[in-house]
Backbone and ligand atoms as CSV (ligand in chain L), in Angstrom:
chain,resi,resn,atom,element,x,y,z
A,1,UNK,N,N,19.888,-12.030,-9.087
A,1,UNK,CA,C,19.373,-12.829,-7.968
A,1,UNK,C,C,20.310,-12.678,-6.764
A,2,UNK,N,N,19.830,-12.748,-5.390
A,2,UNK,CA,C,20.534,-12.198,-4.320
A,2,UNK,C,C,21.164,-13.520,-4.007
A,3,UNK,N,N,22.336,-13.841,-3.482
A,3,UNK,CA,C,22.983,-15.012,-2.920
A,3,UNK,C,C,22.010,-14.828,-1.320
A,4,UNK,N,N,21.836,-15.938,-0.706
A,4,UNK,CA,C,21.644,-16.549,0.289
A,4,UNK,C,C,22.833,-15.859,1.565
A,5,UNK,N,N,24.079,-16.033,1.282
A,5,UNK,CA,C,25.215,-15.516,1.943
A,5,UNK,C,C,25.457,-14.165,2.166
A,6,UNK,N,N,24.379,-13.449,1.164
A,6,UNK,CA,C,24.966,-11.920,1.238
A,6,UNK,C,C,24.301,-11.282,2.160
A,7,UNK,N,N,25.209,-10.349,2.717
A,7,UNK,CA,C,24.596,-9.855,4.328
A,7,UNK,C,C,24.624,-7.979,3.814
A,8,UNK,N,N,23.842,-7.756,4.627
A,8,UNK,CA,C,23.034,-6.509,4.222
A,8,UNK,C,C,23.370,-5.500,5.912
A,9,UNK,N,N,23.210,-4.168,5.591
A,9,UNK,CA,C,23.252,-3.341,6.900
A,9,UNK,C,C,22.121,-3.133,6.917
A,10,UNK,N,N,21.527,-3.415,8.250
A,10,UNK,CA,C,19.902,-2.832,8.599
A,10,UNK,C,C,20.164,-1.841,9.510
A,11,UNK,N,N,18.968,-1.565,9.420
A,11,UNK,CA,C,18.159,0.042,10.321
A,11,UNK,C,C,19.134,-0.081,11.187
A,12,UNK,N,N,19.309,-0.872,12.108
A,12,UNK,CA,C,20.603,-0.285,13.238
A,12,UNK,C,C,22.099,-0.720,12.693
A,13,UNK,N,N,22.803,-1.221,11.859
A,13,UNK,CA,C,23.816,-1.224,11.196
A,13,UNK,C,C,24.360,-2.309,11.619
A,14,UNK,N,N,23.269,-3.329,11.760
A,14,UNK,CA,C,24.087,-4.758,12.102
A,14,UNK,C,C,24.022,-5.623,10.299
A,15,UNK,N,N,24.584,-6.739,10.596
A,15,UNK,CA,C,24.836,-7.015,9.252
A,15,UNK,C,C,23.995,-8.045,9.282
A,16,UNK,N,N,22.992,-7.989,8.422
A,16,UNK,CA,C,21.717,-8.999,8.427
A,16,UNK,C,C,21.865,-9.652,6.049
A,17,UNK,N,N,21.470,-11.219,6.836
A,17,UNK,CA,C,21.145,-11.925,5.709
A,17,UNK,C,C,19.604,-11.243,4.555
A,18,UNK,N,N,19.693,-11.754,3.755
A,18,UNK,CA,C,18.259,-10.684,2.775
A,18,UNK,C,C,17.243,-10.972,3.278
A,19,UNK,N,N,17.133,-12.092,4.001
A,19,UNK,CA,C,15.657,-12.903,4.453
A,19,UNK,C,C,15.597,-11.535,5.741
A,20,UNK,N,N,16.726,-11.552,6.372
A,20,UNK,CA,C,16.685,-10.752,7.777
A,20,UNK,C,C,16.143,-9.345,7.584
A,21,UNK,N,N,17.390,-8.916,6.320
A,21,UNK,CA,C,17.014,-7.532,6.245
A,21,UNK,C,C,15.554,-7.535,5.836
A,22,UNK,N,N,15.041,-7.763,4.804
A,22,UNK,CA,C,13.638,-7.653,4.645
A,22,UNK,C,C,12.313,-7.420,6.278
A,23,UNK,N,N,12.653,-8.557,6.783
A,23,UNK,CA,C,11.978,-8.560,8.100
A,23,UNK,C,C,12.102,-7.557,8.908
A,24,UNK,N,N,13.221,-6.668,8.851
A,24,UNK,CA,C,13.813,-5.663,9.905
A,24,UNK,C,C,13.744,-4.380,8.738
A,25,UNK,N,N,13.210,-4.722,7.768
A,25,UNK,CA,C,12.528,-3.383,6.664
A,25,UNK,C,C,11.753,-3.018,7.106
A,26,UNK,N,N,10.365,-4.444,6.938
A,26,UNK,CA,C,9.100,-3.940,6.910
A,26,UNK,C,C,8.688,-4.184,8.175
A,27,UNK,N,N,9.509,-4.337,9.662
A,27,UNK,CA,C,9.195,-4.125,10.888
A,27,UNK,C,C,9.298,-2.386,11.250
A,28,UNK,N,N,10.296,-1.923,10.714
A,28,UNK,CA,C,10.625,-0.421,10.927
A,28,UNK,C,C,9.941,0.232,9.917
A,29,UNK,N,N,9.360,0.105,9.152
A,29,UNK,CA,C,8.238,0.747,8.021
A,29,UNK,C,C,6.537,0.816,8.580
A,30,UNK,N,N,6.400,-0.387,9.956
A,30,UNK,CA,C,5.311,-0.988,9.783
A,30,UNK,C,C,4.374,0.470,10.613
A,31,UNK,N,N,5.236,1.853,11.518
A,31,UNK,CA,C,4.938,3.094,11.723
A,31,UNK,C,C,3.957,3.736,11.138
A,32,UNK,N,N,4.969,3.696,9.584
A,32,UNK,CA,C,4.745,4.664,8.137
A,32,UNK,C,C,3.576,4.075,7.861
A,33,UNK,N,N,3.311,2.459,7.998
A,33,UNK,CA,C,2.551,2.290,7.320
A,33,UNK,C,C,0.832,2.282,7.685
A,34,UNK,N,N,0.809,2.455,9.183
A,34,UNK,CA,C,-0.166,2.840,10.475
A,34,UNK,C,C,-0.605,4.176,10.064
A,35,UNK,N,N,0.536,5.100,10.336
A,35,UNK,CA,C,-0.207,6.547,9.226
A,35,UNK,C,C,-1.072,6.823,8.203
A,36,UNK,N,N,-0.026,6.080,7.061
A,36,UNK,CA,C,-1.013,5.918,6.051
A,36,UNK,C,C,-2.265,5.602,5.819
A,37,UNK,N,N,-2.469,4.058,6.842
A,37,UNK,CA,C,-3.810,3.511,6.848
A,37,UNK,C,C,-4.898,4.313,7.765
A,38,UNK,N,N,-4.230,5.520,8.470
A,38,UNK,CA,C,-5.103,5.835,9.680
A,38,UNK,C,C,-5.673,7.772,8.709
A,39,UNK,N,N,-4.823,7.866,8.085
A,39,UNK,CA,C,-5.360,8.891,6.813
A,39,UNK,C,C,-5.887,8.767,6.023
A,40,UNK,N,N,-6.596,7.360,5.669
A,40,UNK,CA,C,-7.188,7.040,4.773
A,40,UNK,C,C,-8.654,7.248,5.620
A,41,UNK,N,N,-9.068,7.573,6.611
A,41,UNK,CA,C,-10.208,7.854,7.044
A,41,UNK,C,C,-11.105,6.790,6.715
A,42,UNK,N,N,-11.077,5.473,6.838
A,42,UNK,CA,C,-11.757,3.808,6.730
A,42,UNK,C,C,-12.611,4.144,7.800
A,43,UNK,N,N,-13.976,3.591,7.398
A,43,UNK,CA,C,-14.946,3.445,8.532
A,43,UNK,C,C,-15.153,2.020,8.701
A,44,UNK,N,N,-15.445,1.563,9.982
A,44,UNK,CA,C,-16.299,-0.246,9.694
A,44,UNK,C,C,-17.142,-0.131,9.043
A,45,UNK,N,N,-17.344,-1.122,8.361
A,45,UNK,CA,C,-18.382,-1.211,7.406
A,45,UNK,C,C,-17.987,-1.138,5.703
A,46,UNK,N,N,-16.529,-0.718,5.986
A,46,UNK,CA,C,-16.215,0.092,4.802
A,46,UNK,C,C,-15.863,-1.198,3.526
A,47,UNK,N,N,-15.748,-1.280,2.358
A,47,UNK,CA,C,-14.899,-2.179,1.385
A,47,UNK,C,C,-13.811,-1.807,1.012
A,48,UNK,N,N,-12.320,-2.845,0.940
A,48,UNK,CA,C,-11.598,-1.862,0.202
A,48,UNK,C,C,-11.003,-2.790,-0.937
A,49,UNK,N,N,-10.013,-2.553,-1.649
A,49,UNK,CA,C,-9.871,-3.509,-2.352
A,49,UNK,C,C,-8.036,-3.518,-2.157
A,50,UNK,N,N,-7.218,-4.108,-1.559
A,50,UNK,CA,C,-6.068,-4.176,-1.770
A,50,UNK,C,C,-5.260,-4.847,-3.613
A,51,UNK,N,N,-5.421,-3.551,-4.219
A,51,UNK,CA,C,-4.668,-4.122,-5.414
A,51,UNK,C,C,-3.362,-4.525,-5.345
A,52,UNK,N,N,-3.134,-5.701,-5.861
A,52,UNK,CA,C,-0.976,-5.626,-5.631
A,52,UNK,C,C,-0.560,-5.626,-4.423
A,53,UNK,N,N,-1.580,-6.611,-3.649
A,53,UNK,CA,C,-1.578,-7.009,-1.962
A,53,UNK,C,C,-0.235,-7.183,-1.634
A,54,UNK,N,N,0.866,-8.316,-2.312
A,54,UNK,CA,C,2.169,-8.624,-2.339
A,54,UNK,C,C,1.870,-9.604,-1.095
A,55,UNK,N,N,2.081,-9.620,-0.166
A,55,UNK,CA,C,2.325,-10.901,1.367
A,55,UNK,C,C,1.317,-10.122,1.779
A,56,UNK,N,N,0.869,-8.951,1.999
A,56,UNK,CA,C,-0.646,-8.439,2.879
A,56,UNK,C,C,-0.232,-8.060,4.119
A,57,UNK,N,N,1.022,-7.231,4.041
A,57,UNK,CA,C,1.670,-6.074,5.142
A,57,UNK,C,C,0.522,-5.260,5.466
A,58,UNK,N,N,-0.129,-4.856,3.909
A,58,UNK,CA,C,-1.417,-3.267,4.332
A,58,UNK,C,C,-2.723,-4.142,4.848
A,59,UNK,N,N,-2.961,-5.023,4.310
A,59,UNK,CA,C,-4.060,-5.939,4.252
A,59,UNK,C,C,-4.814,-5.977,5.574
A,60,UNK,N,N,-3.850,-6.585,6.558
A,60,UNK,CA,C,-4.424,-6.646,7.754
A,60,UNK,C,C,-4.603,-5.333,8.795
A,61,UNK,N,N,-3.623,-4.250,8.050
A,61,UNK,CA,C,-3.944,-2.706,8.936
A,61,UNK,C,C,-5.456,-2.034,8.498
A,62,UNK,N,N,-5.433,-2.597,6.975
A,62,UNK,CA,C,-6.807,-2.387,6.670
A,62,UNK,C,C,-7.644,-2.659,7.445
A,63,UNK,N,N,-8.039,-3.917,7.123
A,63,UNK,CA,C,-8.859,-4.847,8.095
A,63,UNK,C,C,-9.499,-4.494,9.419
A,64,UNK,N,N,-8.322,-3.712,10.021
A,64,UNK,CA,C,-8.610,-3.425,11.250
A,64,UNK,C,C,-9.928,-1.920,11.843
A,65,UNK,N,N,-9.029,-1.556,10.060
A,65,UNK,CA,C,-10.144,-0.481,10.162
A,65,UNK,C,C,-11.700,-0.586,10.038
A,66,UNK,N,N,-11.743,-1.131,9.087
A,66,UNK,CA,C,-13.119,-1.925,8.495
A,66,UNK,C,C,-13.975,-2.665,9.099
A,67,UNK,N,N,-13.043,-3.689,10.435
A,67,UNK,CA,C,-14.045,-4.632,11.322
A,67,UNK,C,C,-15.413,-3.752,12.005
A,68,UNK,N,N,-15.620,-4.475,12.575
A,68,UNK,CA,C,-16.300,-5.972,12.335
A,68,UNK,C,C,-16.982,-6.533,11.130
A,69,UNK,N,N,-17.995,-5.596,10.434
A,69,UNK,CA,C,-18.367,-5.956,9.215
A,69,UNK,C,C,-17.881,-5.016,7.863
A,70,UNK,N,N,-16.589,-4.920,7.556
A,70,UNK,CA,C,-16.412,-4.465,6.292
A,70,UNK,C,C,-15.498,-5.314,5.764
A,71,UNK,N,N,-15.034,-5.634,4.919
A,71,UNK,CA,C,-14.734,-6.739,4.125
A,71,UNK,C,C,-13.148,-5.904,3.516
A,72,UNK,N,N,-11.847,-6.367,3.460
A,72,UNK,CA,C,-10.946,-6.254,2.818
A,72,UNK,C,C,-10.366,-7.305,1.643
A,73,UNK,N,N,-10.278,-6.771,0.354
A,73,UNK,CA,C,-9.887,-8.089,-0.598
A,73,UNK,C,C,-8.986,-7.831,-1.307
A,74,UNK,N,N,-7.903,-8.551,-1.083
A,74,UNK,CA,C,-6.249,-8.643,-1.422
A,74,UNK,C,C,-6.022,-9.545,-2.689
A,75,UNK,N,N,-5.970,-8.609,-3.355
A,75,UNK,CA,C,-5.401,-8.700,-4.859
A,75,UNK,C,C,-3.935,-9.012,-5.479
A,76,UNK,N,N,-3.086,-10.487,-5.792
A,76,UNK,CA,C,-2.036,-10.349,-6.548
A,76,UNK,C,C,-2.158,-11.087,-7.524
A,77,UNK,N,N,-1.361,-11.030,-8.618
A,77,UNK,CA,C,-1.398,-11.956,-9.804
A,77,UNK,C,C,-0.164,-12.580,-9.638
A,78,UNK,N,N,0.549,-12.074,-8.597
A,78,UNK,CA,C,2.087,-13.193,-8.330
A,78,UNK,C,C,2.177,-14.237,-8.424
A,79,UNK,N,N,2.121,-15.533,-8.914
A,79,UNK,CA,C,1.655,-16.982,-7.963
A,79,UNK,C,C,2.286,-17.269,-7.241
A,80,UNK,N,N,3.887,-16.399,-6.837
A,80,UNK,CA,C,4.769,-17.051,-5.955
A,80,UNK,C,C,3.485,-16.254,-4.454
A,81,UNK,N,N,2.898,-15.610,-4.403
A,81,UNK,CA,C,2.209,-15.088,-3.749
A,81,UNK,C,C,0.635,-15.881,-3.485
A,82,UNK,N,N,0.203,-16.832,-3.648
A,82,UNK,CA,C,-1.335,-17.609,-3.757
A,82,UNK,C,C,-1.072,-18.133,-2.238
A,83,UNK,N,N,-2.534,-18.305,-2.056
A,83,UNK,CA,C,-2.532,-18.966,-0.942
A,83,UNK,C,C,-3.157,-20.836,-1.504
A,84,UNK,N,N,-3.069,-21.509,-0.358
A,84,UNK,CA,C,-3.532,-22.740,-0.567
A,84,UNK,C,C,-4.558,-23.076,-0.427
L,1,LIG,C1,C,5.996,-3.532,-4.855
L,1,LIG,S1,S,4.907,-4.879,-4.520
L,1,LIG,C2,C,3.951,-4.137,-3.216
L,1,LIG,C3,C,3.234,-5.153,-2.374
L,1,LIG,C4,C,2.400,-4.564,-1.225
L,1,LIG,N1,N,1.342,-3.678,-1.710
L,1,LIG,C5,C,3.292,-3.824,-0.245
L,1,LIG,O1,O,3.313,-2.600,-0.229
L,1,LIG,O2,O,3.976,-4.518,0.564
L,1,LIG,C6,C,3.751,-4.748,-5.901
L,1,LIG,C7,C,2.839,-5.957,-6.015
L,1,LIG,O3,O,1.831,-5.676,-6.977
L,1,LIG,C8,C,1.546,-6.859,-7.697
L,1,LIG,N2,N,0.911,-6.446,-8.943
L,1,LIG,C9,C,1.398,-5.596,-9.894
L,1,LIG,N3,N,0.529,-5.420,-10.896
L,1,LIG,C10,C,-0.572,-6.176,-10.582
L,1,LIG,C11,C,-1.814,-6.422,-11.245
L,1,LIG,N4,N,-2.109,-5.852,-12.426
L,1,LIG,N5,N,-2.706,-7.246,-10.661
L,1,LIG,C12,C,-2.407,-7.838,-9.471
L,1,LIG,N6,N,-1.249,-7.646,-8.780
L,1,LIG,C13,C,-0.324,-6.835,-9.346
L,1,LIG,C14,C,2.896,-7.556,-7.807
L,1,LIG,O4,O,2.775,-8.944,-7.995
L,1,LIG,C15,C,3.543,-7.219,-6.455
L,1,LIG,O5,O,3.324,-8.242,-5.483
């Protein structure tokens, strides 16, 4: 388990807490992850199914592809992950 106190080097080599680094992960990933979704060749209209959604980083790049009427559905069995 990560201590709270422990500080991490991010993408530019400042020294960030785990909560931080994470945020300044998947802000500098969020590129990679535009690619990906834009090679997947999604039409509107389209369905997809996000298996192993995790927080729904891909979820909403999906989405974007798919609007106005295609439907994206985000899948975890986490419960630290449920919504309310
Ligand atoms: C490494 S995380 C990736 C999360 C997200 N896809 C991402 O890239 O940010 C993998 C996720 O898959 C979920 N997962 C693994 N097996 C699963 C299953 N059989 N059914 C639903 N969710 C699952 C885990 O709970 C975890 O949140």
């Amino acid at each position: 388990m990560l201590e709270t106190n422990q500080y991490f080097k991010g993408e530019k080599g400042l020294e960030l807490t785990n909560v931080e680094w994470l945020l300044d992960h998947h802000k500098t990933k969020l590129q990679e992850r535009r690619k990906t979704v834009d090679e997947l060749n999604l039409k509107p209209g389209d369905v997809v199914l996000d298996l192993g959604c995790g927080p729904g980083l891909w979820t909403h790049l999906l989405a974007e592809k798919v609007k106005p009427n295609g439907r994206v559905v985000g899948l975890d069995f986490s419960p630290d992950l449920k919504s309310d």
